[in-house]
C-alpha positions in Angstrom: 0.0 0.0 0.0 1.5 2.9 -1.2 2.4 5.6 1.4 1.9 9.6 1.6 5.1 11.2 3.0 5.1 14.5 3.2 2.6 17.5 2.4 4.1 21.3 1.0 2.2 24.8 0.5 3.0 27.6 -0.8 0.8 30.5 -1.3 1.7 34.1 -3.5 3.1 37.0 -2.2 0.4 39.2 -2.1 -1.9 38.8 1.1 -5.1 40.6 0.7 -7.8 41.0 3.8 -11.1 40.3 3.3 -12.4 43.7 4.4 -10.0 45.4 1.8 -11.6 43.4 -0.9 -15.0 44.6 0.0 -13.9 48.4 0.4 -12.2 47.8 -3.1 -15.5 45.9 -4.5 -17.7 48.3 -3.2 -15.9 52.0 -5.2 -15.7 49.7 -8.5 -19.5 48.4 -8.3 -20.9 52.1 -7.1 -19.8 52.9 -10.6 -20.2 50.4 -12.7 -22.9 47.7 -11.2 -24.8 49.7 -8.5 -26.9 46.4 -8.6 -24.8 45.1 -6.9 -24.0 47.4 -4.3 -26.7 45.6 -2.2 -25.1 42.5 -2.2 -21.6 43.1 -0.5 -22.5 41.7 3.2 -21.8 38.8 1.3 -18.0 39.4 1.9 -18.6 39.1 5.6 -20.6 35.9 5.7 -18.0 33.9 3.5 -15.8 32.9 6.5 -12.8 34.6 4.8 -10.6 36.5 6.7 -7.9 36.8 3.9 -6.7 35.6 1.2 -3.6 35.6 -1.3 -3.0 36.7 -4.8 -0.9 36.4 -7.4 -0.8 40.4 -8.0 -1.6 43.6 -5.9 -5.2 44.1 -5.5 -4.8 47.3 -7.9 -3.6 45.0 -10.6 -7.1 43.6 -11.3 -8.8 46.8 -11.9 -6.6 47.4 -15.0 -7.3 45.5 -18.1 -5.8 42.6 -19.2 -5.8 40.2 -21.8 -5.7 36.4 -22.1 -1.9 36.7 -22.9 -1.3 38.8 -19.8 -2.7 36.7 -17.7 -1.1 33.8 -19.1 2.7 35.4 -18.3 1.3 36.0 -15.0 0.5 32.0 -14.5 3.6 31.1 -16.0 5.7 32.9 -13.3 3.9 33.4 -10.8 3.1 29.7 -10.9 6.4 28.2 -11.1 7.4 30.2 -8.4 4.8 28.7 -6.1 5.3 25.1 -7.2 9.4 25.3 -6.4 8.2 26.7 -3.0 5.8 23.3 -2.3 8.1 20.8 -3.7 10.9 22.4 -1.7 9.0 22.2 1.4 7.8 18.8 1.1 11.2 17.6 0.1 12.6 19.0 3.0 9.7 17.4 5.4 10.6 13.9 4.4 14.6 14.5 4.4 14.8 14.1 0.4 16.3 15.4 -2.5 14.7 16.5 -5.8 17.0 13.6 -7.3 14.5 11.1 -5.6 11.3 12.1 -7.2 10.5 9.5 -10.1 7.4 10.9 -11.4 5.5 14.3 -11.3 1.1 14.7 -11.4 0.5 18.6 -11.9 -3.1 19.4 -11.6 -4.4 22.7 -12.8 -7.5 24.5 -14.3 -6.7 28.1 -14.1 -3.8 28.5 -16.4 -2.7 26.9 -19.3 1.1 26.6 -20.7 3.5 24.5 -23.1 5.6 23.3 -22.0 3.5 22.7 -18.7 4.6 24.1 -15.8 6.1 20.8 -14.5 8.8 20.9 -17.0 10.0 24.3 -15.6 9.7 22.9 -12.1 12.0 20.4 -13.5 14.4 22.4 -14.9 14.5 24.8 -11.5 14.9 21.7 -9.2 17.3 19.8 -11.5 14.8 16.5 -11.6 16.2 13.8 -12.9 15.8 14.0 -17.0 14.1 10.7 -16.9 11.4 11.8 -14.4 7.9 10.9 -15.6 5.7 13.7 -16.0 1.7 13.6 -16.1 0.1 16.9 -16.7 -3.5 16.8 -15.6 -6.1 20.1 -16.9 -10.0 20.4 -16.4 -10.6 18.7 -12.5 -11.4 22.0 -10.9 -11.9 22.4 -7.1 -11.9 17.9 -7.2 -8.1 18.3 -8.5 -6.0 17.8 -5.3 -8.1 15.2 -4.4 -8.1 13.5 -8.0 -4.5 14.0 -8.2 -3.8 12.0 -4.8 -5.3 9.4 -5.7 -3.6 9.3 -9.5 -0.2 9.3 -7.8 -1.4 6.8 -5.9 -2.5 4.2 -8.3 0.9 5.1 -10.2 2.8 4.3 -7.1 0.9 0.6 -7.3 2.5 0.4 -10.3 5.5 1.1 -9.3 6.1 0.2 -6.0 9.9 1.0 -5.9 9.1 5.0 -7.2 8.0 8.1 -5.5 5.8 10.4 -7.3 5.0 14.2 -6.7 1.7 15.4 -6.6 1.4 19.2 -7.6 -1.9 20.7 -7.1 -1.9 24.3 -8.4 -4.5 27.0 -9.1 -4.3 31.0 -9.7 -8.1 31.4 -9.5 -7.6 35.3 -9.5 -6.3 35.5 -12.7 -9.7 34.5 -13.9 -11.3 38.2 -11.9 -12.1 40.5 -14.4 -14.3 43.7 -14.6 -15.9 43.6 -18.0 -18.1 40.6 -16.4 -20.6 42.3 -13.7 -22.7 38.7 -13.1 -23.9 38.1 -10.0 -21.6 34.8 -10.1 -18.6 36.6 -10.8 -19.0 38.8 -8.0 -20.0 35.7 -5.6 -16.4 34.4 -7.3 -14.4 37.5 -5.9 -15.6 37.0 -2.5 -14.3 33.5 -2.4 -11.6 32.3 -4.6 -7.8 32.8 -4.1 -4.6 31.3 -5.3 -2.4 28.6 -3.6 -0.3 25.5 -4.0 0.1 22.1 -2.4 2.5 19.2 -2.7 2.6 16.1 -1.8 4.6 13.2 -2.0 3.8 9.7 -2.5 5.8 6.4 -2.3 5.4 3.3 -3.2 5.2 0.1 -1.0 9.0 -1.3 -1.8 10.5 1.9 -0.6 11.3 2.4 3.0 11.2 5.7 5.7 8.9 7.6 7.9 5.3 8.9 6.6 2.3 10.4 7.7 -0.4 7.5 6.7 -0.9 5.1 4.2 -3.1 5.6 1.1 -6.1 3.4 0.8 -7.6 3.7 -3.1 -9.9 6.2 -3.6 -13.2 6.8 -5.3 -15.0 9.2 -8.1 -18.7 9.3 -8.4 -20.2 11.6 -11.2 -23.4 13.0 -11.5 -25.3 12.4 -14.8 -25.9 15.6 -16.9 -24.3 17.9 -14.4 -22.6 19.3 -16.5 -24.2 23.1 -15.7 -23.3 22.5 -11.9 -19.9 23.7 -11.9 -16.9 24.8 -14.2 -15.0 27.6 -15.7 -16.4 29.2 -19.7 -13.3 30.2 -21.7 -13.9 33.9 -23.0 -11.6 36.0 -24.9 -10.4 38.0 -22.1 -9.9 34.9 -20.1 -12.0 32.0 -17.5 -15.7 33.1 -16.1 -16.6 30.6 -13.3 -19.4 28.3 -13.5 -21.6 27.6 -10.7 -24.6 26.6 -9.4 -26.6 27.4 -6.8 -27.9 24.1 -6.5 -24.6 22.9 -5.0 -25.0 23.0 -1.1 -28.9 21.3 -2.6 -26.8 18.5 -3.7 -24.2 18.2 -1.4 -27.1 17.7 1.5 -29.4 15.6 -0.5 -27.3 13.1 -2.4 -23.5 13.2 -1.4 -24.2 10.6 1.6 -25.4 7.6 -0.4 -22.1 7.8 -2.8 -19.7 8.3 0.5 -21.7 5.4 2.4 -20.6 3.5 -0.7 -17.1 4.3 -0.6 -16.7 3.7 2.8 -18.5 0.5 2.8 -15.8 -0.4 -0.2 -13.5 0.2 1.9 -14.2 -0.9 5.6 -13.4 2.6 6.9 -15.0 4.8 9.5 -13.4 8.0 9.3 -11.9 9.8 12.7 -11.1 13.1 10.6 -12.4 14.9 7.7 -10.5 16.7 5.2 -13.0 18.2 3.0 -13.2 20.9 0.7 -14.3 24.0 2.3 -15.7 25.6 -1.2 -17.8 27.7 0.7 -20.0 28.4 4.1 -23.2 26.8 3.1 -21.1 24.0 1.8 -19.7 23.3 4.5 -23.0 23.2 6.5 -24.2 20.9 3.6 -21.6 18.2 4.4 -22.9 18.6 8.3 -26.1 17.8 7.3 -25.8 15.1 5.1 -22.9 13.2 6.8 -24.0 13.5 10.0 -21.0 15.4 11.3 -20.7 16.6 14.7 -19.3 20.3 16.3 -15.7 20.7 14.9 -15.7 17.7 12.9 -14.7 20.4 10.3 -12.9 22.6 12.1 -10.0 22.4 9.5 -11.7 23.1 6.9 -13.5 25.9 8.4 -9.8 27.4 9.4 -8.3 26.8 6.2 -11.3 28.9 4.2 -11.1 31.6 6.8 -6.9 31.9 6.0 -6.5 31.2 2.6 -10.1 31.1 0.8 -11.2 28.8 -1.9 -8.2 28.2 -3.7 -10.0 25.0 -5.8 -7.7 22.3 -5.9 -5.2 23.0 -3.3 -7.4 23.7 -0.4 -8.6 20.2 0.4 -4.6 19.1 0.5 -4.6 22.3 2.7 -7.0 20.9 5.4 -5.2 17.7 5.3 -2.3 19.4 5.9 -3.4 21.1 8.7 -4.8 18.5 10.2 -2.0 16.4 10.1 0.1 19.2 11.5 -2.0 19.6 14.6 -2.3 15.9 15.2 -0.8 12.7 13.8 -2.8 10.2 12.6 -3.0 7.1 15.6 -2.2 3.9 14.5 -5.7 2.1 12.4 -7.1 6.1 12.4 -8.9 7.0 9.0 -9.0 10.6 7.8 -11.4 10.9 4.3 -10.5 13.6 2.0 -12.8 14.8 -0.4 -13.7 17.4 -2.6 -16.5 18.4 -5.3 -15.4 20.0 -9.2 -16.9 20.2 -12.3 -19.0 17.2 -13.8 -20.3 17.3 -11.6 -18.1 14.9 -9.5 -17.3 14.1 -6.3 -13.4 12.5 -5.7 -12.7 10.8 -2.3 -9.1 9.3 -0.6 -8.5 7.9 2.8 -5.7 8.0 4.0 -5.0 5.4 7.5 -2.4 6.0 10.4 
């Protein structure tokens, strides 16, 4: 059973308070969606305390094209990546010499070569290293990617593979769309990074759990539910507000099944804080007591919705407050466009 070793973040330079976001929002929609105007308490009923971005809060109120934007994910992206890797290399006493194969898992940028080819060049990776590019998972994609290193580690029980989960969601804000969605998307989203490594079974040191296999589950012609449109000028989030509906009303049966699979009672859960009601919706529908999702409550206030990183966040944060106990279960999972859920355990 392959084994997860260490976990990395990184997060841009720029942190930006929630309460300077709304002051911001509030001047740009006066003048040019007074419609809106109405709606900014919903800053303050997001959970979000602050956030990070991959430019000064200024920068978005300029306008700038797909190209642009593009640059901006190519550096600002590498950058953040080489900060994960590093710190999960240094968690689990390795060098970048012993990675054998890279997952990168992005929706919010797009280059080619793909960014784990600079990574590689940066960390001096072995030229052989296998690399596995992975586009189109969404706010699913750290979980999705876990469980894809995982299976590869199967494969290979003797190599270690790094999981990059990467997402520059603010590069997608821009002012010529005056939606109500778009606005909901700029009081939640921010950027981030995460990293993990996985090894496989033949290999030998210290780690913070083992991987069991995980689980995806799509719902049929949900397609609507969540997503990103490409426009000239760059992404516009998709979603619905029939998402804390399904969560509460149909996520149970599908993590019932997974669990049953698996023989696995969870002690912790590491789920994907995309929002407030969310978060209440997985209460609800899985039964969870006070504080069960304390982490991911934390993680959302500090960092936002950063899409695929922020379920590896909670994780992360779990695990650094307390170490899984020997036979303890902690279930990660998290929601994207598919509409899909993706599930891992991962067992002290």
């Amino acid at each position: 059973m392959p084994v997860l070793e260490a976990l990395g973040a990184a997060v841009p330079a720029h942190r930006t308070p929630q309460a300077e976001v709304k002051a911001k929002a509030a001047e740009v929609l006066s003048a040019l969606a007074p419609e809106l105007v109405e709606k900014l308490s919903v800053f303050d009923s997001t959970g979000i305390r602050e956030r990070f971005f991959v430019r000064p809060m200024d920068w978005y109120l300029e306008t700038h094209g797909w190209g642009e934007r593009a640059a901006v994910f190519r550096e600002e992206g590498t950058a953040m990546l080489e900060r994960a890797t590093r710190e999960a290399l240094d968690a689990a006493g390795l060098r970048a010499s012993d990675v054998d194969g890279i997952v990168l898992v992005c929706t919010t940028g797009i280059a080619t070569p793909s960014l784990d080819a600079r990574l590689a060049n940066r960390l001096g990776l072995d030229a052989a290293v296998q690399r596995v590019p992975v586009f189109g998972l969404g706010c699913a994609g750290g979980v999705a990617g876990l469980n894809l290193a995982d299976d590869l580690a199967r494969a290979h029980p003797s190599k270690r593979f790094l999981l990059l989960s990467l997402e520059t969601c603010s590069l997608a804000f821009n002012l010529t769309d005056m939606s109500v969605r778009a606005f909901v998307a700029t009081t939640l989203f921010g950027d981030g990074c995460a990293a993990a490594l996985v090894r496989g079974d033949a290999l030998e040191g210290p780690s913070l759990g083992r991987l069991r296999r995980g689980m995806s589950h799509q719902w049929r012609d949900s397609e609507d539910v969540m997503g990103w449109d490409v426009l000239d000028e760059g992404l516009r989030v998709v979603f619905s507000r029939r998402i804390p509906e399904i969560v509460q009303t149909q996520l149970a049966p599908v993590v019932e099944r997974y669990l049953k699979r698996e023989e696995a009672a969870p002690g912790r859960w590491a789920l994907h804080p995309g929002g407030t009601k969310v978060l209440e919706a997985y209460e609800a529908a899985l039964k969870l007591g006070l504080g069960a999702l304390a982490e991911s409550r934390d993680v959302l206030r500090d960092f936002g919705n950063m899409s695929s990183p922020t379920a590896l966040f909670v994780l992360r944060e779990s695990l650094r407050r307390r170490a899984l106990a020997p036979g303890e279960t902690a279930l990660l999972a998290a929601l994207g466009p598919g509409f899909t859920a993706e599930m891992g355990l991962v067992e002290g």
